[in-house]
Steps between C-alpha positions, in 0.01 A plus 500: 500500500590812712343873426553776711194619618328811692266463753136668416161537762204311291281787522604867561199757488509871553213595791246787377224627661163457329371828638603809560562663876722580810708223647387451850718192594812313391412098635839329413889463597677636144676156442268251628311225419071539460276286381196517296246746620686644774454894539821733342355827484153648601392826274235741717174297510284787587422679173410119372289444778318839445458415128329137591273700763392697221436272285330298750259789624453578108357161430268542805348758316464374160349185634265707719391713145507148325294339759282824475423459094439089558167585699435825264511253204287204696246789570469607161446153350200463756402925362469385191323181448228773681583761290571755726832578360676501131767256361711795466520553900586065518782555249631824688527283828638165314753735319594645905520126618714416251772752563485497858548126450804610264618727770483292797698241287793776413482594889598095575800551266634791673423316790733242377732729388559654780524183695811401283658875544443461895686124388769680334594712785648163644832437273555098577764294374367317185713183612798361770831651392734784624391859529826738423518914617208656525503829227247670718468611855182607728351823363577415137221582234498184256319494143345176390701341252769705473689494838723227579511449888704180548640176324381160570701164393425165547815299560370150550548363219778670330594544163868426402543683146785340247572508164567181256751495244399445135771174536302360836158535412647318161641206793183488666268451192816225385418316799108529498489377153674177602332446769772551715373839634156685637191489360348810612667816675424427806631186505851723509596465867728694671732630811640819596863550597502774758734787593642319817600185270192285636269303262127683593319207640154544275510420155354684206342421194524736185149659372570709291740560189444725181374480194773695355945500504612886571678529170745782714617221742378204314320386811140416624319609790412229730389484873483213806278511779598400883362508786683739759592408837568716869855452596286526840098368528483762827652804238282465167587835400687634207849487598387144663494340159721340320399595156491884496370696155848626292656173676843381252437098531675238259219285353558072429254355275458175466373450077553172420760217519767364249524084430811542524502683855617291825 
């Protein structure tokens, strides 16, 4: 069976910084390939250093006051087995202990906190793909989780979107019910027919079709996966591949065989 088909990146995600702050640095070529971790944009660090110092000095002191009321309360255990001093004065200092204890543990949190916020500053690429434009330049002030600096799509695999008639899917469930056709999705192999006229050399597998027939164009949703290839190993950049995102391709799927068929 042919479909036509449109060509679709297997992940496309919409970058976002995490904090808020002035863009110091764009690290990437708008149009080029990154991979996983490497550096897009760096936000000001500073303030986010300052805020870890501070919380860093801050638990020096707590634990300095905490360390303090440990010996107070050791002392007044020994006091009053003597009698020297009252229960009341052991419970003040256990009660100071305790939320110097609590305080020193809030302290590691910010601590933490502001570790991830220094973190932040650092906008990675989550995974390998393509990063488009950049939306923001040096000097920009970016708010976390609103402003949208760049795109990122991963183009290896790619999707290749289609839609099955309500009279096909009927052919391939024919031919699965007499054994004559496949047993699962996947099993649905495929090639590509691209714009040139050339078969695509990698072939496909469907995984993924509806649950449901568009009743407006009596059709389901269904999707193949392929790998994507360089037209050049030395240029594995976007207009390098040969399966490009909005890409018109003619789909073949191979569902089955007739008894009858030579």
């Amino acid at each position: 069976m042919q479909f036509s088909g449109t060509v679709q990146g297997n992940r496309k995600v919409a970058i976002k910084p995490q904090v808020s702050g002035y863009i110091e640095q764009r690290h990437f070529i708008e149009g080029s390939q990154v991979k996983a971790g490497d550096l897009l944009y760096q936000i000001d660090p500073r303030p986010f250093q300052a805020q870890l110092h501070a919380a860093q000095a801050q638990l020096k002191k707590d634990q300095a006051s905490l360390s303090f009321w440990n010996t107070e309360v050791k002392r007044y255990q020994q006091l009053i087995k003597k009698g020297f001093v009252s229960r009341v004065k052991l419970d003040s200092a256990i009660t100071r202990q305790k939320e110097y204890a609590a305080t020193a543990d809030k302290d590691n949190a910010d601590i933490e906190q502001a570790q991830l916020n220094l973190g932040y500053s650092r906008i990675t690429a989550p995974f390998d793909g393509w990063v488009q434009e950049t939306k923001v330049y040096k000097g920009a002030v970016v708010t976390a989780q609103q402003t949208e600096l760049t795109t990122l799509t991963s183009l290896n695999p790619v999707y290749v979107d289609f839609n099955i008639s309500r009279r096909d899917a009927f052919t391939i469930q024919e031919l699965s019910t007499k054994g004559l056709g496949p047993k699962k999705r996947s099993d649905i192999t495929g090639t590509l027919l691209l714009p040139d006229g050339s078969v695509y050399s990698k072939q496909g597998q469907v995984d993924y079709s509806s649950a449901n027939f568009n009743p407006d164009t009596d059709t389901m949703p269904a999707r193949a996966v392929f790998p994507n290839q360089s037209m050049d190993k030395k240029h594995f950049y976007g207009l390098g591949l040969k399966l490009i995102p909005g890409q018109y391709v003619l789909l073949n799927l191979t569902v089955g065989h007739r008894p009858d068929a030579l």
